[in-house]
C-alpha positions, 0 to 999 in steps of 0.5 A: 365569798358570794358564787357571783364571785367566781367563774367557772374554770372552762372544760372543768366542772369544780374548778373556780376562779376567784374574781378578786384574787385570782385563786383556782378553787375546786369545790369538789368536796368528795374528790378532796376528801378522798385524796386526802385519805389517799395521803393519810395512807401513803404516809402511814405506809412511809412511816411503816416502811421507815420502821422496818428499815430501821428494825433490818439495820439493828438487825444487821447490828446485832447479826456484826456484832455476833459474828465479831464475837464468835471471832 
């Protein structure tokens, strides 16, 4: 895809509109890489945070079953 290809979108400074298909295209590099790395974050901490959810439930489990015992 040649730059005469693209126009550029008005009051934005990386956003492109591909002539052929129509496609907004932003050509910011930096910013994409850091949203990326935002996202790589925010799932890791999904994940974490799904796993101290899982650890409170076995918790809580095995809290019943010696509280059932005890009985």
């Amino acid at each position: 895809m040649e730059n005469k290809d693209l126009i550029q979108v008005e009051n934005e400074q990386n956003l492109f509109r591909d002539k052929s298909t129509g496609a907004i295209i932003n050509t910011d590099s930096a910013g994409y890489a850091q949203y990326m790395r935002m996202k790589k974050r925010r799932q890791t901490e999904r994940e974490e945070l799904d796993t101290i959810k899982d650890d409170i439930e076995e918790i809580k489990s095995l809290l019943r079953e010696i509280a059932n015992g005890s009985k």
